[in-house]
C-alpha positions in Angstrom: 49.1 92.2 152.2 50.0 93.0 148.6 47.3 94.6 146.5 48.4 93.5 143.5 46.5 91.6 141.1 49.0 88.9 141.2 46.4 85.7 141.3 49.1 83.5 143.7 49.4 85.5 146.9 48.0 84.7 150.1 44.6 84.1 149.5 42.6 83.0 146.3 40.9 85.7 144.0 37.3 84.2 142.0 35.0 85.8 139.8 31.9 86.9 141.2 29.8 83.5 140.1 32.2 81.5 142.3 31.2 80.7 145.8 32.7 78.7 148.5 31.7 75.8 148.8 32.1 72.2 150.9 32.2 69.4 148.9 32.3 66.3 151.3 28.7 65.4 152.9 28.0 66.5 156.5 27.1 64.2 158.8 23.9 64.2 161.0 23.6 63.4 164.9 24.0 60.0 164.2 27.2 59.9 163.1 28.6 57.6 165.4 27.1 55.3 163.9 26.4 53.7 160.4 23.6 53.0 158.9 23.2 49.1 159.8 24.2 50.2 163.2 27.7 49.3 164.1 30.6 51.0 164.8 31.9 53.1 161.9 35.3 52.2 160.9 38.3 54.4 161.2 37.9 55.2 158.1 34.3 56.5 158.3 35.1 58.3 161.6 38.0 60.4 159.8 36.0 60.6 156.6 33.1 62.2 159.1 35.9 64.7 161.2 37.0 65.8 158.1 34.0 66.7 156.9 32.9 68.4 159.8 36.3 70.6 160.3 36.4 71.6 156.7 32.5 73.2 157.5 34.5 75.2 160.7 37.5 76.1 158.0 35.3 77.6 155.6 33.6 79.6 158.1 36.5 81.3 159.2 37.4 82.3 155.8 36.3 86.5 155.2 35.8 87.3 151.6 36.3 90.9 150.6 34.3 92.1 146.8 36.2 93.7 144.5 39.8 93.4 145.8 42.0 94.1 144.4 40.4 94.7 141.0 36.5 95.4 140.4 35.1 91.7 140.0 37.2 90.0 142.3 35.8 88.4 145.0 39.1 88.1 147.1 39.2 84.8 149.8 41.1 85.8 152.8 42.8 82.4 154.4 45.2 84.4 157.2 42.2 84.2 159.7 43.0 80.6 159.2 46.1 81.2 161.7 44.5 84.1 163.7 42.7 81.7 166.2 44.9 78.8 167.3 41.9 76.1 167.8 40.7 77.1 163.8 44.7 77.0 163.1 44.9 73.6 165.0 42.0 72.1 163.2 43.5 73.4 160.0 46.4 71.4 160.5 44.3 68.3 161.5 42.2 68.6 158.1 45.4 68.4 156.2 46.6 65.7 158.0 43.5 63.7 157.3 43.6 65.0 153.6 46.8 63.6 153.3 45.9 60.3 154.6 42.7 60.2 152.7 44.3 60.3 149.2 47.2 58.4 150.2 44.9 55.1 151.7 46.6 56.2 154.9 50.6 55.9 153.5 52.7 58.8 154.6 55.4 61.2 152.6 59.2 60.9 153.9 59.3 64.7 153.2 56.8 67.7 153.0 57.8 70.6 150.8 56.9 73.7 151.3 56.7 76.2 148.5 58.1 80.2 149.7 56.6 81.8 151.2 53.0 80.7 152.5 54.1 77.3 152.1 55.8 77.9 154.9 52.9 78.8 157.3 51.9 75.5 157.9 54.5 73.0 155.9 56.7 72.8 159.3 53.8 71.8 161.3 52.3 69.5 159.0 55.3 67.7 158.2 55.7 67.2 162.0 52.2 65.8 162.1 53.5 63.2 158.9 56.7 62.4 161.1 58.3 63.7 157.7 61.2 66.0 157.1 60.3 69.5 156.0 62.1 71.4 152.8 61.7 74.6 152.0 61.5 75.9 147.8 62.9 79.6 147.4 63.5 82.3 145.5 67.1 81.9 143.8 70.0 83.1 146.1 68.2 83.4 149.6 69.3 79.7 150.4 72.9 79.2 151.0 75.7 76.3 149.5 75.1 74.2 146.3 71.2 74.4 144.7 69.4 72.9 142.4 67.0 75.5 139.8 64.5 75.6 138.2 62.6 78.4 136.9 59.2 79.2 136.1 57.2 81.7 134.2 55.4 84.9 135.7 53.2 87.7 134.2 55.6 89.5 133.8 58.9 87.1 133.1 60.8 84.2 134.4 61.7 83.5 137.9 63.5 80.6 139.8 62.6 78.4 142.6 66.1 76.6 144.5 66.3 73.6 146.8 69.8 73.1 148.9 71.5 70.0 147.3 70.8 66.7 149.2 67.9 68.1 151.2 66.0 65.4 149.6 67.4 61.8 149.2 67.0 59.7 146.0 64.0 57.7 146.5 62.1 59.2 149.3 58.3 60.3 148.8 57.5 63.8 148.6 54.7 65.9 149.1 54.6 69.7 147.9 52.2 72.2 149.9 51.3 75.9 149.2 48.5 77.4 150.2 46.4 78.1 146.5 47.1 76.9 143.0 46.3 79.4 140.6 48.3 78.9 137.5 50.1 76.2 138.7 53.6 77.4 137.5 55.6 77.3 140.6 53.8 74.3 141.6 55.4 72.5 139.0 58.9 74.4 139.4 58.9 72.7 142.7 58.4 69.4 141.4 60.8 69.6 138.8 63.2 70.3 141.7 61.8 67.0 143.4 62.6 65.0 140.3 65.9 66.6 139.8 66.7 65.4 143.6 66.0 61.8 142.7 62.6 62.5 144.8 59.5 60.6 144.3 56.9 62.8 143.7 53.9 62.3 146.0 51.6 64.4 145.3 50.2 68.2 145.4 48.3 69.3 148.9 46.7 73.1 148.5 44.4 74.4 150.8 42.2 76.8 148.1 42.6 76.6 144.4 41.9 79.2 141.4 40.1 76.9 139.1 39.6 78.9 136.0 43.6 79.8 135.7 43.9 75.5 135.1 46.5 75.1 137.1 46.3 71.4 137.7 47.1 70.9 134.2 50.9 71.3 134.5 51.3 69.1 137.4 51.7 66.1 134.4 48.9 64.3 136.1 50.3 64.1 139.2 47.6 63.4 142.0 46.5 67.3 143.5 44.1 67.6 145.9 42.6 71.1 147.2 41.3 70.9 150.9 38.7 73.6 150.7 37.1 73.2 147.4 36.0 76.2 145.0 32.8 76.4 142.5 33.8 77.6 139.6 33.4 77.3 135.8 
């Protein structure tokens, strides 16, 4: 893993006052029921496992003070993938994210943003019964691309998609694993767009609030799985 200071690599960097944190209600041993005493509805019962397998996600998650720069608490997500039952409920959590935000519609396509996009964009996309696109880094993909490029700390850089992997009309979805600064986020929906793409929305699973990222998605609906508390 890089030791850079670079806030968009494979795990999300906070300041020392922000702690992890589950935002959706647990539910208690009577769960299996509501409170009038029926049956939930399906609804309810993914509301409730979705709840209940973000608490085992955020447990597996290590945290290491200080890296890589004094006053970064560092959130490590690769244990994530380490154990295949915490890796298999990951995937079922973003499945249920999806459907949660969507009212249950699905995406024609899942994009997946290089390179930790990648990690889990295949097997969610499967999940979706949607086609899966990868976004790279200019000239690793061959035949005809579309660009668009993106700023950095230190410059511009460009994100490609191979022509016609995305058909006018179709409803996208664009994973990564953290937005930080949201700038290769919204590369990869401009590449969406210029496809003739309907952008569906933004799945990550940790976000960097203080960098603001969500504020150059144009308002497009972004949801973060595993939610951060921070200024």
């Amino acid at each position: 893993m890089s030791s850079h200071a670079d806030p968009t690599q494979t795990s999300a960097s906070t300041r020392p006052d922000q702690n992890i944190q589950n935002t959706t209600a647990t539910t208690d041993s009577t769960a299996n029921q509501d409170a009038s005493g029926r049956q939930p509805t399906s609804s309810a019962a993914s509301a409730a496992e979705l709840a209940s397998t973000k608490i085992t996600l955020l447990s597996a998650l290590k945290t290491f003070p200080d890296f890589p720069i004094p006053g970064i608490n560092f959130i490590d997500i690769l244990p994530l993938f380490q154990d295949p039952k915490i890796h298999n409920a990951l995937l079922r959590a973003l499945e249920l994210q999806v459907l949660e935000f969507t009212a249950g519609a699905k995406p024609d396509v899942v994009v997946g943003l290089d390179a930790r996009g990648f990690l889990f964009g295949p097997s969610l996309a499967l999940r979706l019964d949607a086609s899966f696109v990868p976004v790279r880094k200019k000239g690793k993909m061959p035949g005809p691309c579309v660009t668009a490029a993106y700023e950095k700390e230190y410059g511009t850089d460009y994100f490609q998609i191979q022509e016609g992997s995305i058909k006018p009309g179709q409803k996208v979805l664009i994973v990564d694993d953290i937005i930080a600064t949201g700038g290769s986020a919204a590369a990869a929906g401009s590449l969406v767009k210029q496809s003739g793409g309907e952008l569906f929305g933004y799945l990550f699973i940790l976000e960097i609030p203080f960098l603001k990222g969500r504020e150059k998605l144009d308002g497009v609906q972004t949801v973060t799985l595993l939610e951060t508390n921070g200024d």
